[in-house]
N, C-alpha and C positions, 0 to 999 in steps of 0.2 A: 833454286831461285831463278827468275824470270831472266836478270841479265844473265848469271851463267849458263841457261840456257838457249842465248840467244847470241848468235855466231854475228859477231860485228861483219856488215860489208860495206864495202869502200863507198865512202860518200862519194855525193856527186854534186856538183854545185846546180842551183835550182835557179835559172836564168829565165829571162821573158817569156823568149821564147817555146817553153817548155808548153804550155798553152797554148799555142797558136793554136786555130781551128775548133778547140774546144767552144761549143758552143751550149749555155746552158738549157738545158729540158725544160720544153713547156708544160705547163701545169705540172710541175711539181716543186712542195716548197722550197725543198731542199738547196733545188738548183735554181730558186727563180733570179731573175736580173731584179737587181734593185739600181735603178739610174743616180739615186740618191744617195747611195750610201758609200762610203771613204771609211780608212783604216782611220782608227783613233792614232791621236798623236803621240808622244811622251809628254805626261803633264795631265792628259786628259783622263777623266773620271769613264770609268769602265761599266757599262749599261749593266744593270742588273736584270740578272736572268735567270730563269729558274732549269734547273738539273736536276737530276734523279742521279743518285749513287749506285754502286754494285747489289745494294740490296734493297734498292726502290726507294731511299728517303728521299725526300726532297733538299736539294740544296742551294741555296738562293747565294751569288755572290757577297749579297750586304751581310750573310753570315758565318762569312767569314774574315771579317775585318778583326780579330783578335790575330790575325796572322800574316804573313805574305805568302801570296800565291803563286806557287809556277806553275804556268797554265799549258798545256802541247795538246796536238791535236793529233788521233791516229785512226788506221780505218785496220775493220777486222779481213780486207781479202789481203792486204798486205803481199800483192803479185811481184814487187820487186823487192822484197824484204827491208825496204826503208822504216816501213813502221815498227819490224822487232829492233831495228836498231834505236831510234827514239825512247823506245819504251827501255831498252837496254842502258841506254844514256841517261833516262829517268835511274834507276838502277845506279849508275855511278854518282848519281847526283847524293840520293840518299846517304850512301854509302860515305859520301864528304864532308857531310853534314857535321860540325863537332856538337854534341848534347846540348849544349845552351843554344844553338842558331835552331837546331832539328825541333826544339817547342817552339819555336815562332814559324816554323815555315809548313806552308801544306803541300802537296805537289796534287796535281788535278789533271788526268790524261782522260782528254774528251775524245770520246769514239763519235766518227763524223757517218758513220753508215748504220745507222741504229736501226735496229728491225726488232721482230714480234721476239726472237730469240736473242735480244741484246742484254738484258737481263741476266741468263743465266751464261752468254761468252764472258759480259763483264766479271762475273763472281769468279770464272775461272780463270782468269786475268788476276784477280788479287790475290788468289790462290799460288799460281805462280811466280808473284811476284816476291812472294814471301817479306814481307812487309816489316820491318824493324820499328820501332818508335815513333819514327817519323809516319805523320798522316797522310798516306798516299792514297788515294781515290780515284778510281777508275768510275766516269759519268758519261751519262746518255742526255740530250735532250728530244724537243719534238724537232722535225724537220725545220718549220719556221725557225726557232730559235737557236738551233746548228748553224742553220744562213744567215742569220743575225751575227752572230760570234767570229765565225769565220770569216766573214766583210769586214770586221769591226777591227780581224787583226791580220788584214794582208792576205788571208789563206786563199787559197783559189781551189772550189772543188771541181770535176767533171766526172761524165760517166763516161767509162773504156768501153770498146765494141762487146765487150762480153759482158758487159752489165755492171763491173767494178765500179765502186766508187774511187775514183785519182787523187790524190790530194796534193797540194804544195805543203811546206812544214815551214810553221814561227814557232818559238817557244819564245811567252812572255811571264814579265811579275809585275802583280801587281802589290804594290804597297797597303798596308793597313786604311787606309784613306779609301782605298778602292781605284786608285790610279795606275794607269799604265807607268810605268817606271824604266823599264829597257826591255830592250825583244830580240831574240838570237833568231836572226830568218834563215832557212835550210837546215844542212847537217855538217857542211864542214867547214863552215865559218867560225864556230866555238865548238869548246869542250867542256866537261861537267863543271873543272874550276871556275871556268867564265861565269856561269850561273850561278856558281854559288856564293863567287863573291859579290856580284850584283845581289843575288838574296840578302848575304849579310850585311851590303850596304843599306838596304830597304830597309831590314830591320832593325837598324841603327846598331849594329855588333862593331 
C-alpha cells in the first residue's frame, strides 16, 4: 500500500515566507499571475472544472456532487518528500473512514506538474495506493485549469532552480452543494481525524 510505503517525515509549518522571491514564469499557463484571482472563501461555490482521472475519463467537479470531496494537491518530483506524506495522510484518511461515511465521500489527489507521461505516473499511483472502497482518484488537469484550482484554494506553485514544480499544501472538502466547507492548509496543522470529521460533518453523519 501506498501509505505503508511511504516513510512519514516531519512536517514543517508552511509560512509566508516560504515563497519569497518566487516569482511566476512567463508564458506559461501553469505559473501565470492572475491579478484577479483570490482563494474561495468557506461558503463559496467551488468553480467547476474539468479533470481527467488515472485512466483518462473526464471528471467534471459538478459530477460529483452525490458526494463530499476531499480535494489535496501533490507534485510527482516530490524533492523534499512532502508530497509522499500527503498522499500518506490521504491513506490514513481512508483507512478512518467507517462504511456508511466512505459511500458518501470521494478523496481526489490532484497532481499540479502533469506532463506527457502523467497518465501513466497517475495509474501507478492508484496502483500503489491500493485503494479500498473508498473512491480515491488520482487527477490531472490542463495547465490553465491547475492555475485556476490552485488560486482558487490558497496553493502557491513555483519552479525550483532545477526545473521542479514547489508547491505549498491545502487539503479541502467540498460539500454535495459543491462548496467549500473547511480547508486543512500545510501539514502539521491537522491529522487524518481532523478531515474526516469535517467530511462526516459535510455529509451530514
Amino acid at each position: 500500500m501506498l501509505a505503508a510505503a511511504c516513510t512519514a517525515v516531519p512536517a514543517r509549518h508552511v509560512g509566508n515566507g516560504e515563497t519569497e522571491g518566487q516569482e511566476p514564469l512567463a508564458g506559461s499557463d501553469l505559473f501565470s499571475y492572475d491579478p484577479a484571482a483570490r482563494a474561495l472563501r468557506i461558503g463559496e461555490l467551488v468553480p467547476d472544472r474539468e479533470l481527467r482521472d488515472e485512466e483518462g475519463r473526464v471528471l467534471r467537479l459538478s459530477l460529483l456532487r452525490d458526494r463530499v470531496v476531499v480535494l489535496t494537491f501533490f507534485a510527482a518530483a516530490d524533492t523534499d518528500g512532502l508530497d509522499r506524506e500527503i498522499l500518506a495522510r490521504f491513506g490514513q484518511i481512508e483507512r478512518a473512514l467507517n462504511p456508511a461515511l466512505a459511500s458518501d465521500v470521494m478523496l481526489v489527489a490532484l497532481l499540479v506538474d502533469a506532463s506527457a507521461g502523467a497518465p501513466a505516473l497517475l495509474r501507478s499511483y492508484a496502483t500503489m495506493a491500493a485503494r479500498t472502497d473508498v473512491r480515491w482518484t488520482f487527477a490531472r488537469a490542463s495547465p490553465h485549469v491547475t492555475a485556476a484550482l490552485v488560486a482558487a484554494f490558497g496553493v502557491v506553485i513555483w519552479e525550483s532552480p532545477d526545473g521542479a514544480v514547489e508547491h505549498t499544501f491545502n487539503t479541502v472538502i467540498i460539500d454535495r452543494s459543491g462548496r467549500l466547507v473547511d480547508q486543512f492548509p500545510g501539514l502539521d496543522t491537522w491529522s487524518a481525524m481532523d478531515v474526516v470529521a469535517a467530511a462526516s460533518l459535510a455529509a451530514g453523519h
